[in-house]
DSSP file (Angstrom, degrees, kcal/mol; ACC not computed):
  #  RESIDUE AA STRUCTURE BP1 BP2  ACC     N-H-->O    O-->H-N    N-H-->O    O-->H-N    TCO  KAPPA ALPHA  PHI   PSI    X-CA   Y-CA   Z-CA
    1    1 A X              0   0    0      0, 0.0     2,-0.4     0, 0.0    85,-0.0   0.000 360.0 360.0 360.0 147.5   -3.6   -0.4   13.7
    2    2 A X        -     0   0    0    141,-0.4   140,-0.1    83,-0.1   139,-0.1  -0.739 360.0-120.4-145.0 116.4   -3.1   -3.1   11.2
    3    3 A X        -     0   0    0     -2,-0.4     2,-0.4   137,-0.3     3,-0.0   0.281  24.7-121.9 -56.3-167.8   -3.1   -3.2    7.6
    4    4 A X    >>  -     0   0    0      1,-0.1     3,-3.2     0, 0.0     4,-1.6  -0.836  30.4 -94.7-115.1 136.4   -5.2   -5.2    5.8
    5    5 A X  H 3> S+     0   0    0     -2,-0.4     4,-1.8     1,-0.3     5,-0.1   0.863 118.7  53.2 -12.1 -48.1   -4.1   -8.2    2.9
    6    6 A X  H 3> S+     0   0    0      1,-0.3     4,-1.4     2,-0.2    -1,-0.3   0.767 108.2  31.9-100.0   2.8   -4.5   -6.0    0.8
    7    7 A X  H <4 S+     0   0    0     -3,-3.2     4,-0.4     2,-0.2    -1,-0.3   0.669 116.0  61.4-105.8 -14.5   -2.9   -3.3    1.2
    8    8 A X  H >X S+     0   0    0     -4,-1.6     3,-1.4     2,-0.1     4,-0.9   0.950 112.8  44.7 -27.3 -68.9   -0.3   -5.6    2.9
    9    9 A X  H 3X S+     0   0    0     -4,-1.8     4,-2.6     1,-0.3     5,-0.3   0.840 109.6  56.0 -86.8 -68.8   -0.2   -7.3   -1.0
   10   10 A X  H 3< S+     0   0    0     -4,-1.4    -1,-0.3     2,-0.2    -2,-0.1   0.210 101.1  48.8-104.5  14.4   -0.1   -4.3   -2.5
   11   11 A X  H X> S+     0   0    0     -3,-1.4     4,-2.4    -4,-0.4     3,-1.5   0.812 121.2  45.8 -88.1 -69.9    3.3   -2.4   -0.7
   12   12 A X  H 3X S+     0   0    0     -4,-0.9     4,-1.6     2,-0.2    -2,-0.2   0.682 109.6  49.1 -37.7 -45.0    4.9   -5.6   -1.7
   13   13 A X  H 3X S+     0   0    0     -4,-2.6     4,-1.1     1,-0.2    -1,-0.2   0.788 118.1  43.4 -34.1 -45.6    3.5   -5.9   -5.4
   14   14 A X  H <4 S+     0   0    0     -3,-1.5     5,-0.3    -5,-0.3    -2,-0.2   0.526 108.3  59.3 -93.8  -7.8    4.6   -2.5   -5.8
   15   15 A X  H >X S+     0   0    0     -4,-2.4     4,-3.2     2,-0.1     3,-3.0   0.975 104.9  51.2 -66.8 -46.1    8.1   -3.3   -4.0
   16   16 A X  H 3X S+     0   0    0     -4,-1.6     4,-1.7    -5,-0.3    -2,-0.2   0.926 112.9  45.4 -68.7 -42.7    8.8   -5.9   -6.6
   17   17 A X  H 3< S+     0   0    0     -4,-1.1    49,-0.5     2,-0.2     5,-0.4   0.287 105.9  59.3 -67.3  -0.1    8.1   -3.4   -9.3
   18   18 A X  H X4 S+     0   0    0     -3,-3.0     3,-1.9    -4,-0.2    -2,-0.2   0.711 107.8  43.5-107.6 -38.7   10.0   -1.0   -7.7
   19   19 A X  H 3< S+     0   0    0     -4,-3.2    -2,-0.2    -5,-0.3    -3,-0.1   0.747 115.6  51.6 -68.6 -16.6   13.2   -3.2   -7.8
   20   20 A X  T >< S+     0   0    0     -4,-1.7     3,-3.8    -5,-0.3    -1,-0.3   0.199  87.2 174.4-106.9  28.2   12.5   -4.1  -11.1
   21   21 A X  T <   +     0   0    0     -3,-1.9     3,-0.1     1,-0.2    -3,-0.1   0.295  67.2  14.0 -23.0 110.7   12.0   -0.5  -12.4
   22   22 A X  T 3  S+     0   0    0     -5,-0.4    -1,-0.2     1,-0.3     2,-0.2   0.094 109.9 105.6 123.8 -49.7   11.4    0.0  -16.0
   23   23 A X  S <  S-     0   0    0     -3,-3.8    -1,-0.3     1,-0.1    43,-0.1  -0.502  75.3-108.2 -79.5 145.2   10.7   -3.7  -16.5
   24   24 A X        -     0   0    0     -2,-0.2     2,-0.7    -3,-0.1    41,-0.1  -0.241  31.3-171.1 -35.2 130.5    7.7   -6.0  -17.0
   25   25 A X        -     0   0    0     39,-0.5    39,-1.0    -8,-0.0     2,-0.2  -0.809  16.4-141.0-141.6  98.2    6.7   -8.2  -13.9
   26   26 A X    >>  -     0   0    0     -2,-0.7     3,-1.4    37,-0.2     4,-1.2  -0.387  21.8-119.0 -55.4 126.8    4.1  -10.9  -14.5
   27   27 A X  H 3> S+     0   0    0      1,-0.3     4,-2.4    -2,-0.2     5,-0.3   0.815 116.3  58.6 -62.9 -12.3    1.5  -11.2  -11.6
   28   28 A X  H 3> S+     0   0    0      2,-0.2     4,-4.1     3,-0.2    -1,-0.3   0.927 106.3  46.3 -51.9 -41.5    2.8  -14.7  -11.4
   29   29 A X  H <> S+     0   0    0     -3,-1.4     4,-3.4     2,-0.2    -2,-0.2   0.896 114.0  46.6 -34.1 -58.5    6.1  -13.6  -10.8
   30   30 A X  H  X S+     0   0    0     -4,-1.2     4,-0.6     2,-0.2     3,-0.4   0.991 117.3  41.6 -69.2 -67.5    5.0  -11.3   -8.5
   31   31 A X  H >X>S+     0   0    0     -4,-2.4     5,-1.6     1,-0.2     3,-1.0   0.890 110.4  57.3 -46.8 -36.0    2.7  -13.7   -6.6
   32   32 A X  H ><5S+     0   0    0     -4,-4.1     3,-0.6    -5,-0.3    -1,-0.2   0.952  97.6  61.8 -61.6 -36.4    5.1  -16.6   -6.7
   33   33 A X  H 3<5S+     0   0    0     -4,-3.4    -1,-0.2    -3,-0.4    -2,-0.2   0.456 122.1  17.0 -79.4  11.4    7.6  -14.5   -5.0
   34   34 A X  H <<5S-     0   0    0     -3,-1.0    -1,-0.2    -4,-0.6    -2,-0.2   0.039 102.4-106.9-160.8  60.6    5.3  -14.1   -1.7
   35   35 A X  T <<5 +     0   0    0     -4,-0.7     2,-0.2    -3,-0.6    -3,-0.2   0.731  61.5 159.4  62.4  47.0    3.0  -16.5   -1.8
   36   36 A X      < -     0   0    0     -5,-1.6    -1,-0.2    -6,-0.2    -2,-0.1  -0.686  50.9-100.8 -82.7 142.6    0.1  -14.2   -2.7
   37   37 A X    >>  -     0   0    0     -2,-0.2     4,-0.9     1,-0.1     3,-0.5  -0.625  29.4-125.8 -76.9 142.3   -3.1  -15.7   -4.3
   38   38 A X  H >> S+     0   0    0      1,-0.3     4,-2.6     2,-0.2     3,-2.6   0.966  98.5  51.1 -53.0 -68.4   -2.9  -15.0   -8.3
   39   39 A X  H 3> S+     0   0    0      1,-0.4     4,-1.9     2,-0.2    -1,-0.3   0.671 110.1  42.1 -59.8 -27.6   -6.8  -13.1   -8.1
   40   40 A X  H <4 S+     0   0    0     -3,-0.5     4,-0.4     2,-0.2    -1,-0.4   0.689 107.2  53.5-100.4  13.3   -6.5  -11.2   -5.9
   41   41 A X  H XX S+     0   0    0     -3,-2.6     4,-3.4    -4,-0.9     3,-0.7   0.800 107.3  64.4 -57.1 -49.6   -3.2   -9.8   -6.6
   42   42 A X  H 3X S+     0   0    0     -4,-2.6     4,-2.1     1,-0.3    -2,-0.2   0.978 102.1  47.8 -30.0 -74.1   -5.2   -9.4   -9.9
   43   43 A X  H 3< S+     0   0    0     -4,-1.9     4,-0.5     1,-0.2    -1,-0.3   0.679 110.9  52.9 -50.9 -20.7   -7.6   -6.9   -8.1
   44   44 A X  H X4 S+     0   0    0     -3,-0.7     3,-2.5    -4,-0.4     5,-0.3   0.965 102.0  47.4 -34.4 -83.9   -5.0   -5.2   -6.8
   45   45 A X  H 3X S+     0   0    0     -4,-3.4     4,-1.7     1,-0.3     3,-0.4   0.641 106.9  72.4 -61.1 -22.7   -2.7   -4.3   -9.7
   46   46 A X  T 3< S+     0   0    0     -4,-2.1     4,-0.5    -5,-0.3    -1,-0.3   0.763 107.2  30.0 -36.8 -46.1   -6.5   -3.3  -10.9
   47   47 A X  T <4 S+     0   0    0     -3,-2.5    -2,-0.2    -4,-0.5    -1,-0.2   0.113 118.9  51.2-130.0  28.6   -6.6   -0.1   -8.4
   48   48 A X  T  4>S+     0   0    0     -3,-0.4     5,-2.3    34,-0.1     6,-1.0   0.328 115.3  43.7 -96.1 -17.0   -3.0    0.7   -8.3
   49   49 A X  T  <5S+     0   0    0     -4,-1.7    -2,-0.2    -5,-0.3    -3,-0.2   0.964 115.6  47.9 -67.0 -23.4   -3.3    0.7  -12.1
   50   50 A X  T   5S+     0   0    0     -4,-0.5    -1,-0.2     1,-0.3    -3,-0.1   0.628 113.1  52.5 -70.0 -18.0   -7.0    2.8  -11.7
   51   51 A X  T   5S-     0   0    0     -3,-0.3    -1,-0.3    27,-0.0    -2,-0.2   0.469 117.5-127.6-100.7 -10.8   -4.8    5.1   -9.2
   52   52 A X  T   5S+     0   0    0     -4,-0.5    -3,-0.2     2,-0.1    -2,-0.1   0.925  80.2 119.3  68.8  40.5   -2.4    5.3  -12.1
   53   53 A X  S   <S+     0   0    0     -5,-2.3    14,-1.9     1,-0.2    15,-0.5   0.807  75.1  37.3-111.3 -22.7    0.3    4.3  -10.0
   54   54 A X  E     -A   66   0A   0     -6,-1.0     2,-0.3    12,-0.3    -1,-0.2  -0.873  67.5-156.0-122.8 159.8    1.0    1.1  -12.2
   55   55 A X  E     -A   65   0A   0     10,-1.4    10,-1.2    -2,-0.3     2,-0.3  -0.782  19.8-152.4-114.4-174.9    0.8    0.9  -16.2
   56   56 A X  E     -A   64   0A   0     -2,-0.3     2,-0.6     8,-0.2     8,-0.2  -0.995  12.0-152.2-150.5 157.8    0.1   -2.8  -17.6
   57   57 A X        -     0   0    0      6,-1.5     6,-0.4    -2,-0.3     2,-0.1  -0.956  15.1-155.4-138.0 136.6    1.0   -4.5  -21.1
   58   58 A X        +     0   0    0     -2,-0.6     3,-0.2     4,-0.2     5,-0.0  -0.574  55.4  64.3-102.7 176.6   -1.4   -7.3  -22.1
   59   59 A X  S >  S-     0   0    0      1,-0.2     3,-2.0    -2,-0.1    -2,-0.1  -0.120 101.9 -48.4  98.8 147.8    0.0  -10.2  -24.6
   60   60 A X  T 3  S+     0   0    0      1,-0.3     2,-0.3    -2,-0.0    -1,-0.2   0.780 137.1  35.6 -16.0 -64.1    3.0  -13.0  -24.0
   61   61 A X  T 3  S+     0   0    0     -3,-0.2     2,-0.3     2,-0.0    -1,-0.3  -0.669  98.0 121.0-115.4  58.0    5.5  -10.9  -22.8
   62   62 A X    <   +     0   0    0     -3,-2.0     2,-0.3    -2,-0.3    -4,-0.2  -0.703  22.6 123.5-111.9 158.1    3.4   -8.7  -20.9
   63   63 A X        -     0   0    0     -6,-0.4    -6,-1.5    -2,-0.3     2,-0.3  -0.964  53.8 -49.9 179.4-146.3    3.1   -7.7  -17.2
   64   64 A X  E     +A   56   0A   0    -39,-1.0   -39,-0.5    -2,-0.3     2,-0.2  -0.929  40.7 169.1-126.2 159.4    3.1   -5.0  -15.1
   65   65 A X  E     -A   55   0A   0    -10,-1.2   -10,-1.4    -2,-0.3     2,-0.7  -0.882  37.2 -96.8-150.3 171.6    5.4   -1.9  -14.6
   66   66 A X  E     -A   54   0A   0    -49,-0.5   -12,-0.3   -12,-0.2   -44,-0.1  -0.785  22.4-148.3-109.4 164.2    5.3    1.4  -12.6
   67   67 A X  S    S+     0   0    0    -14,-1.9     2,-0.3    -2,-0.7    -1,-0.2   0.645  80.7  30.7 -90.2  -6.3    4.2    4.6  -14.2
   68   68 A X  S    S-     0   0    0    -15,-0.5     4,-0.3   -13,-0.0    -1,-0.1  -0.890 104.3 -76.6-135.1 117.6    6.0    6.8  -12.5
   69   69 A X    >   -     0   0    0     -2,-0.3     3,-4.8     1,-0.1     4,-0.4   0.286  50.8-116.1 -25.3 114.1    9.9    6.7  -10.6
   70   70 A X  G >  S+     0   0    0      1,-0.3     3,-2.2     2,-0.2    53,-0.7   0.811 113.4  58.5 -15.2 -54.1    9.4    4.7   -7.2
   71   71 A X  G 3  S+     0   0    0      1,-0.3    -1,-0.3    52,-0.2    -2,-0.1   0.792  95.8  60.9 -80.4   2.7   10.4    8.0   -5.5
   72   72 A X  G <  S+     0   0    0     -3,-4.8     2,-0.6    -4,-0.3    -1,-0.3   0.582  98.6  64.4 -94.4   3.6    7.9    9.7   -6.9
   73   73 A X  S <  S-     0   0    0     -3,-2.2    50,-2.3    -4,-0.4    51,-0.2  -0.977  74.0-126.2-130.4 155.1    5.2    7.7   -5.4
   74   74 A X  B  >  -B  122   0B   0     -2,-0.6     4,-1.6    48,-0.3    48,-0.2  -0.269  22.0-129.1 -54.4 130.6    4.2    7.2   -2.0
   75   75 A X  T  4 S+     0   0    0     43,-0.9     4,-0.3    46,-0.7    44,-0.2   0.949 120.3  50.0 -53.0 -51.5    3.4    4.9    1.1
   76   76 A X  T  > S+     0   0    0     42,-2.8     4,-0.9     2,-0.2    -1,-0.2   0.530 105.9  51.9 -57.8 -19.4    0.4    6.9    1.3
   77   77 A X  H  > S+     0   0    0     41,-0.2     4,-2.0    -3,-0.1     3,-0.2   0.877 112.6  50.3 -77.5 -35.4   -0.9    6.6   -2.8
   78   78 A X  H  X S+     0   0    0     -4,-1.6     4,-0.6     1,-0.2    -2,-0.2   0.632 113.4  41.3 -74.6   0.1   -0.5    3.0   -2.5
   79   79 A X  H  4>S+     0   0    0     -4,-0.3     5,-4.9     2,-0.1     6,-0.2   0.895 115.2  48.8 -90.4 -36.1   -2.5    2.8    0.6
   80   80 A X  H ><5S+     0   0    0     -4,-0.9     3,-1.4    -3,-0.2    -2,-0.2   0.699 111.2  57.0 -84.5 -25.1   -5.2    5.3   -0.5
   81   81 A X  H 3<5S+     0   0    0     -4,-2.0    -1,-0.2     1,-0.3    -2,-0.1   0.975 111.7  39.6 -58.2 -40.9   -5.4    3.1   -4.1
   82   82 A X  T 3<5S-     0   0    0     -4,-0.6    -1,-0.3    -5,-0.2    -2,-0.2  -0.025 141.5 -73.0 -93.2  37.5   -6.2    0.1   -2.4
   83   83 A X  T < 5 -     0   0    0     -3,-1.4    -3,-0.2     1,-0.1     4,-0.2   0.198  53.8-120.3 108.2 -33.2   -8.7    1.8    0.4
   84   84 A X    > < -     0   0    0     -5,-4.9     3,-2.1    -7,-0.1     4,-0.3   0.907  23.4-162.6  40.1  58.6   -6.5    3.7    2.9
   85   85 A X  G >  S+     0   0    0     -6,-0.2     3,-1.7     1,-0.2    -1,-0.1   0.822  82.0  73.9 -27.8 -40.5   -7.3    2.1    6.2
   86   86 A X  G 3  S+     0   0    0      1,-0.3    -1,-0.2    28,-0.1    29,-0.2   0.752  85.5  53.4 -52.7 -28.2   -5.9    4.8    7.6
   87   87 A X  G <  S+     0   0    0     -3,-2.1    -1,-0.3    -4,-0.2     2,-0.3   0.754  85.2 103.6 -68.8 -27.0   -8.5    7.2    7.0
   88   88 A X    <   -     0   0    0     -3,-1.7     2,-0.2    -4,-0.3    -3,-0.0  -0.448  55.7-161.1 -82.6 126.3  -10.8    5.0    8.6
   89   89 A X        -     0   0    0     -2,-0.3     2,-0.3     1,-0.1    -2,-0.0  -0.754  41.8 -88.8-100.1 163.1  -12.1    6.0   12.5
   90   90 A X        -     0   0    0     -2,-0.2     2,-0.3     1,-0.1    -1,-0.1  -0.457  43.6-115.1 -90.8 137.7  -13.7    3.2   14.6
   91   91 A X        -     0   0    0     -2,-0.3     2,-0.2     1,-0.0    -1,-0.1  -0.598  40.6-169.9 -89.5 126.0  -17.4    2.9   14.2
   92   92 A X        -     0   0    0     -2,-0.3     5,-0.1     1,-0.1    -1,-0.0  -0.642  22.8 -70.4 -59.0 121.4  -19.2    3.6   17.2
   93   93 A X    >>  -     0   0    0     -2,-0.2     3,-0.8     1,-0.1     4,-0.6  -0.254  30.5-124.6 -59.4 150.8  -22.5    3.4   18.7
   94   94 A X  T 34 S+     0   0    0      1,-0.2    -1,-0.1     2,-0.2     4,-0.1   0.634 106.2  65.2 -75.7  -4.3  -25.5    5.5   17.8
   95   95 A X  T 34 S+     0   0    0      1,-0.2     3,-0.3     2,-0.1    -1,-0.2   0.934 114.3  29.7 -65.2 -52.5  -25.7    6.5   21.9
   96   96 A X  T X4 S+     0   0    0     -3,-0.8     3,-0.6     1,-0.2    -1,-0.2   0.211  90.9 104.7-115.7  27.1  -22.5    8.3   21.9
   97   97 A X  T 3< S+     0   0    0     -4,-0.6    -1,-0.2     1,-0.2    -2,-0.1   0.306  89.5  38.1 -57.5 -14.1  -22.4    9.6   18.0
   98   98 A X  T 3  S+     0   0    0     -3,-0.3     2,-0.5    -4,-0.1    -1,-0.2   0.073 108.2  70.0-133.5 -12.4  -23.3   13.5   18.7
   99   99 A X  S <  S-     0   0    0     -3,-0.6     2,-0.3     2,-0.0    -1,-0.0  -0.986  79.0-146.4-118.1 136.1  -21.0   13.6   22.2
  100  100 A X        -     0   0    0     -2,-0.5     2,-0.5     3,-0.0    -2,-0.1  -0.601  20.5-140.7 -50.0 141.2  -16.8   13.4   21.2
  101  101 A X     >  -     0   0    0     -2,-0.3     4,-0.7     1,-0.0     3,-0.2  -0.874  21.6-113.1-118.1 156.2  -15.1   11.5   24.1
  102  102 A X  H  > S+     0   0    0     -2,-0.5     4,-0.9     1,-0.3    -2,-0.0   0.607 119.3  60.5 -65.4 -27.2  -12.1   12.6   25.1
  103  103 A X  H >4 S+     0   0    0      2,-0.2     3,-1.6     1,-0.2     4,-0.4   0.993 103.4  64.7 -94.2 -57.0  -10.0    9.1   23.7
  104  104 A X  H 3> S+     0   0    0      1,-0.3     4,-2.1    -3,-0.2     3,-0.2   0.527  96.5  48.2 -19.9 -60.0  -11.8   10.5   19.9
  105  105 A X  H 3X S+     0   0    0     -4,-0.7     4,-1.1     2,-0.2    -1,-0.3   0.844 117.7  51.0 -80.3 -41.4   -9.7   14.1   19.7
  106  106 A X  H << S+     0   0    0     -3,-1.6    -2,-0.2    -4,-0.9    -1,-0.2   0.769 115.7  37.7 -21.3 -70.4   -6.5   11.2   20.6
  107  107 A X  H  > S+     0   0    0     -4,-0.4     4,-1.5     2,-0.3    -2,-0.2   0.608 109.4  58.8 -85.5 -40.6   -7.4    8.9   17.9
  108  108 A X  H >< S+     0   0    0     -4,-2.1     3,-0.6    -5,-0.2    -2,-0.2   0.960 114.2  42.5 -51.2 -60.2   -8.3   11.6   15.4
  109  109 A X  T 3X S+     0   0    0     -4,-1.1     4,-2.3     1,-0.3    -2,-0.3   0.421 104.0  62.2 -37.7 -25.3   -4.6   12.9   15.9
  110  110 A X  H 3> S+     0   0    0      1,-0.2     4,-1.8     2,-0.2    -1,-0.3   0.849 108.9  40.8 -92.9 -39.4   -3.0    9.7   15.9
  111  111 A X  H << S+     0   0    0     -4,-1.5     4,-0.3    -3,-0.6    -2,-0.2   0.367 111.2  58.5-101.5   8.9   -4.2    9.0   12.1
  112  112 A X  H  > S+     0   0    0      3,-0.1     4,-5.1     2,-0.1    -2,-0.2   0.822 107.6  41.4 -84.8 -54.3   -3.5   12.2   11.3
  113  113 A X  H  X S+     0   0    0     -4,-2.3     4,-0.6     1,-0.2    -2,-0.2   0.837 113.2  54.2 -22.2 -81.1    0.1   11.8   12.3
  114  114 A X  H  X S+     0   0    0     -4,-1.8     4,-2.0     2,-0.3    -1,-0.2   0.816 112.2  44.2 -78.1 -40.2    0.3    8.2   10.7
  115  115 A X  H  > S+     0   0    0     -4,-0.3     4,-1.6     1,-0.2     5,-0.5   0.969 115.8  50.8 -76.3 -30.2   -1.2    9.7    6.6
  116  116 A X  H  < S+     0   0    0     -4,-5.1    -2,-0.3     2,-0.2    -1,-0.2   0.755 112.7  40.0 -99.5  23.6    0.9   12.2    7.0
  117  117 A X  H >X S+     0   0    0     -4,-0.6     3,-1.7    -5,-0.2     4,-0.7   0.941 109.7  58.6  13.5-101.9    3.8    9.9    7.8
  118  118 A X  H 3< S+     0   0    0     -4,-2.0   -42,-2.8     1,-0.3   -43,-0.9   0.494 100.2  61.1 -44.4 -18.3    2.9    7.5    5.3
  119  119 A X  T 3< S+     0   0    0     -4,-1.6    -1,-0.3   -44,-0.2    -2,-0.1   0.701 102.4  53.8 -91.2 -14.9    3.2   10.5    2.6
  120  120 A X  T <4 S+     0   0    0     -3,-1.7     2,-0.8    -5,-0.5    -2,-0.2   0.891  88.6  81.2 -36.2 -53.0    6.7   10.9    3.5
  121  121 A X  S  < S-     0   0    0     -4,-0.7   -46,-0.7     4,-0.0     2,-0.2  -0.636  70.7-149.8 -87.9  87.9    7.9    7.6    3.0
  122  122 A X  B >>  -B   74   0B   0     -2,-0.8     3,-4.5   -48,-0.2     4,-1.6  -0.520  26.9-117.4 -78.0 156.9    8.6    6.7   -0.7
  123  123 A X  H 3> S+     0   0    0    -50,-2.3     4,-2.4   -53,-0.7     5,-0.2   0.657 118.9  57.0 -54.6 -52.5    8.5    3.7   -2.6
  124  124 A X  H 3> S+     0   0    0      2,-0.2     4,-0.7   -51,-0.2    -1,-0.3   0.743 105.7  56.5 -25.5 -38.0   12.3    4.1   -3.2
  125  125 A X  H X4 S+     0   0    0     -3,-4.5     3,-1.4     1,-0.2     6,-0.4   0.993 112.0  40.6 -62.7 -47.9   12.5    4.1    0.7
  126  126 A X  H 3< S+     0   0    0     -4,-1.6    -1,-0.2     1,-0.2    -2,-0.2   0.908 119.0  38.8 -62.4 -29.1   11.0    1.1    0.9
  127  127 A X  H 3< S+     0   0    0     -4,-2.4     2,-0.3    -5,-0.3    -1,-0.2   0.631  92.8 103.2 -88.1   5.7   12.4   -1.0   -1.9
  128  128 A X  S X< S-     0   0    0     -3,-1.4     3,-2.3    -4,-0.7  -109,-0.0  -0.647  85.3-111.2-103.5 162.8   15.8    0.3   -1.5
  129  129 A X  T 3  S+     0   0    0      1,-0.3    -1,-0.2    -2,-0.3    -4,-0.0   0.499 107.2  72.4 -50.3 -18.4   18.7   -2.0    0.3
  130  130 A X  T 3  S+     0   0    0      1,-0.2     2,-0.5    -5,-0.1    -1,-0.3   0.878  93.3  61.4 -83.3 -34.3   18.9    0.4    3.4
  131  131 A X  S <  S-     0   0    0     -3,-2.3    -1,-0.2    -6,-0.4     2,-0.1  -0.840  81.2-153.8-121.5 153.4   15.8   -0.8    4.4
  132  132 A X        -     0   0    0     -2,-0.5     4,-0.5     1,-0.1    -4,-0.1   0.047  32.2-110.2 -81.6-173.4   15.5   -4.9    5.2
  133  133 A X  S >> S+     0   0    0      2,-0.2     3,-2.3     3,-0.1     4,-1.7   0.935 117.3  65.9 -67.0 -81.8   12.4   -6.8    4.9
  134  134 A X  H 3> S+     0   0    0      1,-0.3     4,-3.9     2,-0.2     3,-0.3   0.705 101.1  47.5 -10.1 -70.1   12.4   -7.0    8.5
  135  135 A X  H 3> S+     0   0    0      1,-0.2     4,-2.6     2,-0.2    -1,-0.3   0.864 109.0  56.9 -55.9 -31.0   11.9   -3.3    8.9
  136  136 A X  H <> S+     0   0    0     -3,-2.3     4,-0.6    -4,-0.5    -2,-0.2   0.789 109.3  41.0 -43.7 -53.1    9.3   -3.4    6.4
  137  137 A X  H >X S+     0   0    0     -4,-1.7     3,-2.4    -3,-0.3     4,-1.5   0.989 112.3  57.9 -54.2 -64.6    7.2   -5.8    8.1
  138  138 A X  H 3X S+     0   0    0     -4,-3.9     4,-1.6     1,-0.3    -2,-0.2   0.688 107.4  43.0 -64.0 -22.3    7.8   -4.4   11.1
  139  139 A X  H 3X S+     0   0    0     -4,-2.6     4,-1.0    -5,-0.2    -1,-0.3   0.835 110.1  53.3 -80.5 -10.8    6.5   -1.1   10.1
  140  140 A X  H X< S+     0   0    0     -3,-2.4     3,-4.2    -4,-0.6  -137,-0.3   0.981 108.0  60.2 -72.2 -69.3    3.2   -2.5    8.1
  141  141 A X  H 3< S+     0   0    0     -4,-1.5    -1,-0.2     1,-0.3    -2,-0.2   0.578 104.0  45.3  -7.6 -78.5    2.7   -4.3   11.8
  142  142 A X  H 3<        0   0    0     -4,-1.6    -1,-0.3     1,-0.3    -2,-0.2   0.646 360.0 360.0 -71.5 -26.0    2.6   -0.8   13.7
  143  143 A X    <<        0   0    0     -3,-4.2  -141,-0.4    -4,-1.0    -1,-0.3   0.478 360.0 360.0 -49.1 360.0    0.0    0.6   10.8
């Protein structure tokens, strides 16, 4: 499995916010520091703020911040704000919609494993200095 832009956009968006705890982060800020396009970073910070996971200050000196301490939120709210791929099983044909195949019961398990994983893992884990970028990627990769 592999996330999606946006939910790519929107561990990093909240990464930056997580290292900058407390403080303001303009979504220029935030986009300039990995190359994200401005709008839809917009839409983003739109439904982690609808998820309550970000608050936002309009005006000059304005930006975004998060609403709650980094460990207190989740790989798994920020996924579920922006969609939760995870939840999603692979769409099928209408032949074999009524019969389970065997690879199904597998697949079911396998994304059960991975949300509840992903609710483990807090935002602190991610943003904090024990873990690189590298690992970071590499775990979005294997979602």
């Amino acid at each position: 499995m592999k996330l999606t832009k946006k939910a790519e956009y929107a561990i990093k968006a909240m990464g930056i916010l997580a290292r900058n705890e407390g403080k303001l982060c303009t979504i220029k800020a935030i986009a300039d520091e990995h190359k994200m396009p401005k709008k839809f970073l917009e839409q983003i910070l739109l439904a982690l703020k609808t998820a309550d996971l970000v608050v936002s200050k309009a005006g000059p000196h304005g930006g975004y911040r998060l609403a709650r301490p980094a460990e207190q939120i989740t790989l798994g709210d920020i996924l579920t704000a922006v969609g939760d791929p995870l939840g999603r099983p692979a769409r099928r044909s209408s032949k074999t919609k009524s019969e389970e195949l065997p690879l199904d019961k597998i697949l079911r398990e396998i994304r059960q494993c991975l949300s509840s994983k992903v609710r483990e893992v807090s935002l602190r884990d991610l943003a904090s200095s024990e873990v690189s970028k590298h690992q970071v990627e590499e775990l979005m990769w294997y979602i």
